[in-house]
C-alpha positions as CSV (number, residue, x, y, z in Angstrom):
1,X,-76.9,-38.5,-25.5
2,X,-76.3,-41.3,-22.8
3,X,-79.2,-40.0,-20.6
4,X,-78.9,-40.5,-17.2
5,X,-76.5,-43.0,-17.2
6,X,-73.0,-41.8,-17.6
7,X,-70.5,-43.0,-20.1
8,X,-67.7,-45.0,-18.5
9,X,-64.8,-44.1,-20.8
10,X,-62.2,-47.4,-20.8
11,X,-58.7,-46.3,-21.9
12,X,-55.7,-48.5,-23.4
13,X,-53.1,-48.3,-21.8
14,X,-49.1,-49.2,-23.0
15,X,-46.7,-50.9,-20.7
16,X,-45.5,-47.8,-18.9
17,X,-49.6,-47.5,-18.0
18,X,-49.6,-44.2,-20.3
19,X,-53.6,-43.7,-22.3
20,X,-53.1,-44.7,-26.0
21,X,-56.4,-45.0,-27.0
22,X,-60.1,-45.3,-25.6
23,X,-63.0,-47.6,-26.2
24,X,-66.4,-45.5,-26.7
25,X,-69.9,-47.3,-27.4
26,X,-70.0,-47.4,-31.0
27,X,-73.5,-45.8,-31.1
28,X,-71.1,-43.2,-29.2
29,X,-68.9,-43.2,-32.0
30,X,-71.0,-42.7,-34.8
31,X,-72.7,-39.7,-33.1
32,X,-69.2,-37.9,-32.7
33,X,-68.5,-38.9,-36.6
34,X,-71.7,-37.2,-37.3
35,X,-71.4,-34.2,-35.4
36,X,-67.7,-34.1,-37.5
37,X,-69.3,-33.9,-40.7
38,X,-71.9,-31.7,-39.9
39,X,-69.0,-28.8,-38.4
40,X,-67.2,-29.6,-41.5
41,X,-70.3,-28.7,-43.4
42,X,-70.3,-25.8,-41.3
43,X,-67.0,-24.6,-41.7
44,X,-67.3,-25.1,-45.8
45,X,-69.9,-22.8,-45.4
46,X,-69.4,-20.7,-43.6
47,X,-68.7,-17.7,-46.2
48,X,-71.5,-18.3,-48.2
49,X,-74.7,-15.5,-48.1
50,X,-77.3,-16.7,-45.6
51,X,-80.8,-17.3,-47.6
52,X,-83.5,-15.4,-46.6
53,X,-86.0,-17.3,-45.0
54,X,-89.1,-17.0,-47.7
55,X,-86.5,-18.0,-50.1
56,X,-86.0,-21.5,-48.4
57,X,-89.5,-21.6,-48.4
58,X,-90.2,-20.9,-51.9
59,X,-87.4,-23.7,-52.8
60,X,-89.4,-26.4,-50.7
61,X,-92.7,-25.5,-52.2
62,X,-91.3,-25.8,-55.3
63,X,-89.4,-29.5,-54.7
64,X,-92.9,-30.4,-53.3
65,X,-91.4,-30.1,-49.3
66,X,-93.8,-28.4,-48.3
């Protein structure tokens, strides 16, 4: 993540001094959108059968993975 140095959040603020938004490192922001997708992934499919391990590695011998 940020490693040792901590992230200083910076918030925006409306007239009455009440948080409307906060500015994030965009490096930080991309991460987050990533880890988005991949729990949306996730949650797609998460009803499907797991695949058994020597299937996945039958599939990648046979794309040339491994």
């Amino acid at each position: 993540m940020e490693g040792p140095q901590r992230l200083r959040e910076r918030y925006i603020v409306d007239a009455a001094g009440r948080k409307q938004g906060v500015i994030i490192p965009v490096a930080r922001y991309r991460r987050l959108l990533e880890d988005l997708r991949d729990l949306a992934v996730v949650a797609e499919r998460r009803e499907e059968a797991p695949v058994p391990l020597d299937e996945i590695k039958v599939r990648l011998k046979e794309d040339g993975i491994l």
